[in-house]
FITI-822513 format. One record per residue: x, y, z of N, C-alpha, C, O in turn. Coordinates in pm, whole numbers, plus 50000, padded with zeros to 5 digits. Atoms other than C-alpha are relative to their C-alpha. Layout:
<pts>
XYZXYZXYZXYZ...
</pts>
This chain:
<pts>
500335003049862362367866362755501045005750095500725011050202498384995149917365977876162900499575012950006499505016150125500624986249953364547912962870498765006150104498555015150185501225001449886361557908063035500275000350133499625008150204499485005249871363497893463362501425010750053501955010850164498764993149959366597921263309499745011150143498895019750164499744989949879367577938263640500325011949988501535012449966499314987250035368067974363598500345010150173499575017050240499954994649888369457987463898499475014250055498765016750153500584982749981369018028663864498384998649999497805009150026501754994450013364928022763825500124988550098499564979150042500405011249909365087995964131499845005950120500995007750160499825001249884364138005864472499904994850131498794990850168499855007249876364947992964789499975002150115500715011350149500094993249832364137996065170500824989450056500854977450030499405010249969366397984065359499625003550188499695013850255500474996649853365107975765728501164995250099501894986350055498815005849876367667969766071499875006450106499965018450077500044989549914367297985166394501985000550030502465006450127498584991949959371317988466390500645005349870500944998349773499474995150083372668012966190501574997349890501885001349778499155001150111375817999366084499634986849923500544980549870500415011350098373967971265902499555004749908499965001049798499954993350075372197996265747500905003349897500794999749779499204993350071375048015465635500754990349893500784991149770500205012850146376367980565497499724997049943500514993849854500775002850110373857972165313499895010649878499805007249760500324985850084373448007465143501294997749942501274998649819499034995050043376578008165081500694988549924501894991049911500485012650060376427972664894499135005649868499795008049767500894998250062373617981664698499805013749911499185015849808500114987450112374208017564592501514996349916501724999049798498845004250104377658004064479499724997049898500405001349805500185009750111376107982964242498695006949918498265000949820500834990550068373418010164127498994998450068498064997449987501205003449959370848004364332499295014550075500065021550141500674991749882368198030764515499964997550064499724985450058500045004049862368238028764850499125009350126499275021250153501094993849845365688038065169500914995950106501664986150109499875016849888366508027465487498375003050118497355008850082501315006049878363688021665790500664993150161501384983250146499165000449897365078016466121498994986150089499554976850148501115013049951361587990766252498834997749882498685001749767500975004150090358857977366117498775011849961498255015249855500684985850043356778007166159499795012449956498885020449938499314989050063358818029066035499934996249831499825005349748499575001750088359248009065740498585000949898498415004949782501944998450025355098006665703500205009849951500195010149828500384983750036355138042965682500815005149852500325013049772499145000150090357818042965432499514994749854499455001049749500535006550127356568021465178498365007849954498045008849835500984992650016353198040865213500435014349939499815020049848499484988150066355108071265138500264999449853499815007949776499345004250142356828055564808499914983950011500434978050106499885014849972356278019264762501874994949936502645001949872498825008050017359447997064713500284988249895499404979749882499995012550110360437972264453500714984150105500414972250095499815012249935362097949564694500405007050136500825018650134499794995049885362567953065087501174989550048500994977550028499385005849957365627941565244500434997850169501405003150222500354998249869364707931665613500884986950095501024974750082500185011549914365917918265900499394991350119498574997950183501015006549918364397894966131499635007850130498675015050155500404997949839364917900366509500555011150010501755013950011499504983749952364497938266579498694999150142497854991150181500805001149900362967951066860498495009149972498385019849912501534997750013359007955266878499944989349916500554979049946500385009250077357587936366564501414994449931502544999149918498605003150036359677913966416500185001649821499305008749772499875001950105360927908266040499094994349884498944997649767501195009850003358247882066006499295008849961499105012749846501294988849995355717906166088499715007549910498535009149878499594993250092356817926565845499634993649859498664997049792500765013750126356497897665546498934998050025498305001049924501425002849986353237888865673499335014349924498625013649824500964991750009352057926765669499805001549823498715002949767499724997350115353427930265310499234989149891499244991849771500215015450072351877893365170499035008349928499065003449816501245002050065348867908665031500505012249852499655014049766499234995150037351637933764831500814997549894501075005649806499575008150042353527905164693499374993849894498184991449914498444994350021355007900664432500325014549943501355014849877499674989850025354917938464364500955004550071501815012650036498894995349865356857943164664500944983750019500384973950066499135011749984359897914964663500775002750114501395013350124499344994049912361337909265011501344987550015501374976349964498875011750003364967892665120500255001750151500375012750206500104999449860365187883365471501714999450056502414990950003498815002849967368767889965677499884997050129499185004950192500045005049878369187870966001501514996050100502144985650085498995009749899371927863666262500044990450041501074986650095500255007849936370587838066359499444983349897498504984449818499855010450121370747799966148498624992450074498614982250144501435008049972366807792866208499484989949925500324982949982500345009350050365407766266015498485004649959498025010249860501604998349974361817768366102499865013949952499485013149836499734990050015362077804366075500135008749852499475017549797499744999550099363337808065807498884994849823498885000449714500675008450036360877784165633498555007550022497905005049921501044997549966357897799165745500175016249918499375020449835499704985550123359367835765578499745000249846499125007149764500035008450217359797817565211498024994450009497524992249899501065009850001355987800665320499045017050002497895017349958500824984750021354627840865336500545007549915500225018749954499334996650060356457853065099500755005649926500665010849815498644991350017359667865065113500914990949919500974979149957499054997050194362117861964751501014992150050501514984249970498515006249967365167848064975500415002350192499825007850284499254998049846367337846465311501434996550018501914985350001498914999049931370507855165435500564997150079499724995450167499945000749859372627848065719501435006450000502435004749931498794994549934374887869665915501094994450017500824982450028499664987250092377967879165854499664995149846499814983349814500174998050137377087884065492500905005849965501405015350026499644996050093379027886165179499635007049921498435005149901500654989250084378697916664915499514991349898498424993649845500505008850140378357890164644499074992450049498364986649967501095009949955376077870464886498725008949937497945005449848501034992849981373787901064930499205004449857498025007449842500734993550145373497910864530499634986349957498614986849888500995013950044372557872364456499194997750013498384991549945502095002349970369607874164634499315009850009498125009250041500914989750064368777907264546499884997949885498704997849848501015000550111368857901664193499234988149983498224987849913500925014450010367557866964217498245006250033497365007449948501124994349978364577882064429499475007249853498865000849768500204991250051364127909364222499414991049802498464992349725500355006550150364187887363877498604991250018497684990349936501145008549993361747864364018498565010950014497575008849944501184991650023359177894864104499545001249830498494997349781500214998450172359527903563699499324991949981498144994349955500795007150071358777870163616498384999950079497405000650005501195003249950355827866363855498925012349990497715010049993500894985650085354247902563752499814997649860498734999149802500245005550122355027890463429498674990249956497794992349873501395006550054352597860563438498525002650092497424997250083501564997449953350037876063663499615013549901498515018449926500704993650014349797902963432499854991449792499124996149705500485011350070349687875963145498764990850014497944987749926501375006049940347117857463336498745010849943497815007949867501104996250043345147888363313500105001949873499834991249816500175003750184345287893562939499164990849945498234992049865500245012550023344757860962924497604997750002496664996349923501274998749943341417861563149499435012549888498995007749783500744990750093340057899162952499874991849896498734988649862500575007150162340407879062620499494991250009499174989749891500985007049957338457853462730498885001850052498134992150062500914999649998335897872662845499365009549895498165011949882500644994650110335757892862549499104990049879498084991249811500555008450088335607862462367498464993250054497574988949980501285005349985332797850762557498735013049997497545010849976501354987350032330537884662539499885000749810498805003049757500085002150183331317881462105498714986050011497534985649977501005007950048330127847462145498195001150078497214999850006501364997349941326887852662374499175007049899498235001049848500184989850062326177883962174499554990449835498414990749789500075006750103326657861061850498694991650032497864992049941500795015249961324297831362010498545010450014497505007049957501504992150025321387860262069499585002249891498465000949841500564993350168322047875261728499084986149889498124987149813500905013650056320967837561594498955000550015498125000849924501355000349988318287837961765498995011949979497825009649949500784992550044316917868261713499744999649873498585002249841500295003050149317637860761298498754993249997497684996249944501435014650017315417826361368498745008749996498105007349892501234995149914312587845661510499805013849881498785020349854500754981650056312647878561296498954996349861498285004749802501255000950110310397862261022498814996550057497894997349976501075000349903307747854361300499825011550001498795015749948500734987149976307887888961393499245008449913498375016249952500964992050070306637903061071498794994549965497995003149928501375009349961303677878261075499235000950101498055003150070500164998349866303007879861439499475016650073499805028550066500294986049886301287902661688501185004250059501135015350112498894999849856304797900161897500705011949932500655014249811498894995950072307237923161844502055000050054502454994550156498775003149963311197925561862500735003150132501784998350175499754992149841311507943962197499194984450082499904975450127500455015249961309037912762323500694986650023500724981550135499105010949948311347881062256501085010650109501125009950231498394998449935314507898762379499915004050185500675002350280500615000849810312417908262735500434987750019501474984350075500245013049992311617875162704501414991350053501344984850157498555003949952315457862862743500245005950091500744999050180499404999149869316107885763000499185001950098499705005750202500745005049903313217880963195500624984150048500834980150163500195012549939313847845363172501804997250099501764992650213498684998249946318117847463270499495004750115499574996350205500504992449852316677868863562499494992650105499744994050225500485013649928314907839563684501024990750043501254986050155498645013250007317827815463613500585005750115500824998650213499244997049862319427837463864500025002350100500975003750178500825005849899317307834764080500084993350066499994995150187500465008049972317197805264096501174990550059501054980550130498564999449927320947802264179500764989949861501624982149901499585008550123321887783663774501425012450020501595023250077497964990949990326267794463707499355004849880498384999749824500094987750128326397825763413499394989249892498274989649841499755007650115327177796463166498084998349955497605003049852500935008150011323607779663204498765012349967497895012049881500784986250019321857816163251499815004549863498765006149801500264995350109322987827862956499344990249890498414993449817500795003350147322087804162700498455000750039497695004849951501305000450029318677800562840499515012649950498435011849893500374984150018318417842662780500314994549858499374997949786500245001450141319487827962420498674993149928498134997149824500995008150049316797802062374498575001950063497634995050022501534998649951313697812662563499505010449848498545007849775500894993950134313187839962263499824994149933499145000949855499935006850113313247810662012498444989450055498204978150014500915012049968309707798162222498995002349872498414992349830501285002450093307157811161933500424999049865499745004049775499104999950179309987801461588498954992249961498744994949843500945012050061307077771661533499025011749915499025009049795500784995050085304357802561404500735005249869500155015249826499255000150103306677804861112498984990849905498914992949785500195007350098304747778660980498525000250015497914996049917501584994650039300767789461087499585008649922499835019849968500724990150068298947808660815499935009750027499655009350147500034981050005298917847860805498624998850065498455003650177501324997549969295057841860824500064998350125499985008950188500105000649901295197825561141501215008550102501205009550225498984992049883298237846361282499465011050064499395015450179500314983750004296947877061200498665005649996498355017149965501135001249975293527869261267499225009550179499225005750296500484988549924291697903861450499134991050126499124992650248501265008849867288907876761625500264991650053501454989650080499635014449913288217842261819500584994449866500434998049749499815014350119289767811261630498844994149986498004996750072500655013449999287707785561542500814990250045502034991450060499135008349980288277750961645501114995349940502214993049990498695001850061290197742961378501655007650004502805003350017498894988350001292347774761361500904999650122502085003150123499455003249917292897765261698500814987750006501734986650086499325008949967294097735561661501754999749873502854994549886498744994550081296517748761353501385008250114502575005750132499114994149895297797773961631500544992850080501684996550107499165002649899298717751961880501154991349927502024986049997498925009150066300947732661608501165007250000502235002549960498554994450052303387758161605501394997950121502575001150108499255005549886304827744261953500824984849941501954981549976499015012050010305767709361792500655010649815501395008049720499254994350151306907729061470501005009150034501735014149949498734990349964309247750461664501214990850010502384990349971498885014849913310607718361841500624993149812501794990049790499755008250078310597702661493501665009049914502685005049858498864991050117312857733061324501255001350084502275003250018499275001349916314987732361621501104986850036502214987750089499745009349946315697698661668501304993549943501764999349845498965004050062318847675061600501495007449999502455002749938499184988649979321167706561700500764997550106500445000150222499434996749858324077699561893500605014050109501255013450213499984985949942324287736462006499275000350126498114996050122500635000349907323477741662364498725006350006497865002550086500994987950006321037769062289498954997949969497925001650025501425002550042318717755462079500134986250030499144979649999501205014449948318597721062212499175004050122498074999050145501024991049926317287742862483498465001849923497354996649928500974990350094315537765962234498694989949955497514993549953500955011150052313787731262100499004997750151497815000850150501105007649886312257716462468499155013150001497945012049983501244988449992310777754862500499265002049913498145006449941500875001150128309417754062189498604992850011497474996949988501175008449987307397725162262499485005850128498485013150131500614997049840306897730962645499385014450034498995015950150500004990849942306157763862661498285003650023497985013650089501515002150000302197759562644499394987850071498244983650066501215011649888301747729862911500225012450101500795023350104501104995749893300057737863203500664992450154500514980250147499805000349876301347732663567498974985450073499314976650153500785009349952298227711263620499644986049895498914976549924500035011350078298547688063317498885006049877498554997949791501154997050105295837707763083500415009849878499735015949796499374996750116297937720162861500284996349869499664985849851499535004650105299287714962524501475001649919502065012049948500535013150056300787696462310500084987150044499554979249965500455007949929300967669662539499544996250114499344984950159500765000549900299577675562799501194995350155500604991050254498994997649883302607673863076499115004450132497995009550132500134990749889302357684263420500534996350080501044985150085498464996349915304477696163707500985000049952501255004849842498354997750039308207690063730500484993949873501634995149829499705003650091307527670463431500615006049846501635003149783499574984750078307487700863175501445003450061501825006150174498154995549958311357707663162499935017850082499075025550037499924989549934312087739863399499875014649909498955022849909500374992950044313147761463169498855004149936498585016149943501114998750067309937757362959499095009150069498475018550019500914999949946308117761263251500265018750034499375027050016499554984549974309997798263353499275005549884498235011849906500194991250146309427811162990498275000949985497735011049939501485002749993305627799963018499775017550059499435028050004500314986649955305557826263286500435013049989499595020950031499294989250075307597854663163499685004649868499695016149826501124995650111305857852662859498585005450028498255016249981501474994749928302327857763015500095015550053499465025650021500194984049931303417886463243500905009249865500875020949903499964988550068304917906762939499104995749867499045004949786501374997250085302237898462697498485004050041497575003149959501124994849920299447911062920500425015150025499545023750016499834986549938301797944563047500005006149842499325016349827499784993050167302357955162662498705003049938497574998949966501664994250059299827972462447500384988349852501504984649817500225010950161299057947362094499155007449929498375015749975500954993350115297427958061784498214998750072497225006050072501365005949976294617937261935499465003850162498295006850186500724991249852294257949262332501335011650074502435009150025499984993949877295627975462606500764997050063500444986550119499385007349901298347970062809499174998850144498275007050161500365004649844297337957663179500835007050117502055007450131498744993649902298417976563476500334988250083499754977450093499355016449909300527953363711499324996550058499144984550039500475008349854298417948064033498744987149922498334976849974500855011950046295827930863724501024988049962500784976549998499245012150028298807910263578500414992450123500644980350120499225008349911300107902963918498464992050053498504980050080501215012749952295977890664033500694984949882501064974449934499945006350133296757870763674500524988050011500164976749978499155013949989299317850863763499814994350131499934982050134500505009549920298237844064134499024989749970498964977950003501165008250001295367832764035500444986649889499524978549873499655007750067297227809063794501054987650034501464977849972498835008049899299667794464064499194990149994497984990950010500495015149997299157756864033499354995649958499084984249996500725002850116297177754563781501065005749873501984998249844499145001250115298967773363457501235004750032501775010049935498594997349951302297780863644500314989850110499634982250179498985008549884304847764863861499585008550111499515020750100500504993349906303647773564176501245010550089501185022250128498684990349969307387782064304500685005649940501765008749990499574990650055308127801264043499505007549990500135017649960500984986649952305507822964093499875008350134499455019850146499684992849880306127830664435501505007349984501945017750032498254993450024309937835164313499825013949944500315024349988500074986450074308517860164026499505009850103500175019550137500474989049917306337878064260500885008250119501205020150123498404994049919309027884664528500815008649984501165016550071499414996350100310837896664294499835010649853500635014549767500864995150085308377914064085501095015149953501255021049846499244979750059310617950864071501324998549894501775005849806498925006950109313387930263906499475001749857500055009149777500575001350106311187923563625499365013149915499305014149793500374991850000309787953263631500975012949899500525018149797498984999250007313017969663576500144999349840500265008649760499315003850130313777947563256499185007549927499735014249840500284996050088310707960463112500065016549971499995020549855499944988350033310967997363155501005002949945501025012549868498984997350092314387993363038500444995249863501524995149804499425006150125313697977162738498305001149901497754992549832501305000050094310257992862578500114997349888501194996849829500305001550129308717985962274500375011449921500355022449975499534987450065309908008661998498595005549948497574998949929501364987750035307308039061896499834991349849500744985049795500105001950115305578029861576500355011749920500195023649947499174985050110307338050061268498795004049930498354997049839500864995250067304458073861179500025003549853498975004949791500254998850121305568080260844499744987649925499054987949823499965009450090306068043360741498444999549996497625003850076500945006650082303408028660522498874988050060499034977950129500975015349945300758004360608500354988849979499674979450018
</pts>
């Protein structure tokens, strides 16, 4: 740590401000004694220009010159600080003054006449304290990057789950893998929308793809079934909403206790005619209710084994006409608003080409 904080005078430089020259010359002549670089600056605007020329490691100013004052000077520099360490010299035994310099902040203060041993105490003092305080702001950041690395590993990790859950649906399933992962960032897109913090955004972008893990457990026949259902078949299909919830459930993981309510919810209905219990409005948990619609508009724009993709102005009749009945009515005005956003996700995230050589 003692290295970290060491003063090295020959790599230190210093402006030293005064509108009278033999204070100047004092000071310089102080400071190069003891190894120091030295500027000088005669006002404050001089000294501006100066530090713009070559910046400074510490500025050694005094107060009352004429035009701007010393002050002025600390103020202009605050947003500088602590790259720039300043030490204030004054004739004058201000209090207030003084106080208000250390409160914008300037490293130390002097008072006229000054001692040579005064003047290098609170240069290296200053000067040590910049170290440390570069030290932990550039600790801080470290600090901060590895923390957000660690949080893009784990996000990244919390998708890769869910995409595992889900990838034995997909080889059963009409859907495919380009499909959920819209699906998450359609639905995040919303979240942010909707004004939810990153934290809450992201997991739902983890758990909205985990809304169809329940057909894991409907029959091939009925998955992969070219025609209508029958009633029955229908009523097999809609089981895979409490069978998602069911494989989900009991998980203290934020994601999928999410991942679970969409599971179930993601097939009520806005107006209560939905399934599997039949919910409606604000009752159906939010997210459910987002994913409802984000699912609809990219399973209608996509082409399926079984139909055609839809050009937008039919998906967008699709979902008006579904406002308040099978959608949240203000999230449908949100999506639509918004519609180029979405738009967006999907051109930047097509379905992959089928591999003409593979096999049937």
């Amino acid at each position: 740590m003692t290295e970290d904080i060491q003063v090295v005078p020959a790599e230190t430089r210093v402006l030293i401000v005064d509108d009278l020259p033999v204070i100047r010359l004092s000071l310089q002549r102080i400071l190069a004694k003891a190894g120091y670089r030295c500027r000088e600056a005669e006002d404050v605007s001089q000294a501006l220009a100066a530090l713009e020329a070559e910046p400074a490691d510490l500025v050694l100013c005094d107060i009352q010159m004429p035009g701007a004052s010393g002050l002025d000077l600390v103020k202009a520099l605050h947003p500088r600080i602590p790259d720039t360490s300043v030490v204030m010299v004054s004739s004058v035994e201000d209090a207030e003054t003084a106080i208000e310099c250390l409160q914008q902040g300037a490293f130390g203060y002097v008072l006229k006449p000054f001692q040579p041993r005064e003047i290098l105490v609170q240069v290296n003092g200053a000067l040590r304290r910049r170290r440390l305080e570069i030290a932990f702001r550039d600790r801080e950041a470290e600090l901060a990057q590895k923390v957000r690395e660690q949080t893009l590993q784990i996000r990244d990790s919390r998708e890769e789950i869910a995409l595992r859950l889900i990838a034995a649906t997909e080889h059963r399933d009409n859907e495919t893998g380009m499909h959920v992962r819209r699906i998450g960032l359609y639905a995040a897109e919303m979240a942010r929308l909707l004004g939810w913090d990153e934290a809450r955004v992201e997991t739902l972008q983890s758990a909205a793809p985990m809304h169809d893990i329940g057909k894991i457990g409907v029959p091939d026949a009925i998955l992969q079934k070219p025609g209508a259902l029958t009633d029955d078949e229908w009523v097999a299909m809609r089981r895979h909403t409490t069978m998602g919830a069911a494989i989900l459930k009991g998980s203290t993981v934020p994601f999928i206790q999410m991942g679970a309510r969409i599971a179930v919810g993601h097939h009520e209905k806005w107006d209560g005619s939905g399934y599997p219990k039949g919910l409606k409005g604000e009752v159906i948990p939010l997210e459910a209710r987002i994913t409802t619609l984000v699912d609809v508009y990219d399973a209608v724009r996509n082409r399926r084994r079984y139909k055609d993709p839809w050009p937008e102005d039919q998906v967008v009749a699709l979902i008006r006409e579904g406002r308040g009945t099978h959608f949240d009515p203000a999230l449908v005005d949100l999506f639509l608003s918004n519609l180029g956003r979405f738009r967006a996700i999907l051109e930047a995230n097509p379905d992959e080409a089928p591999d003409e050589d593979a096999g049937p």
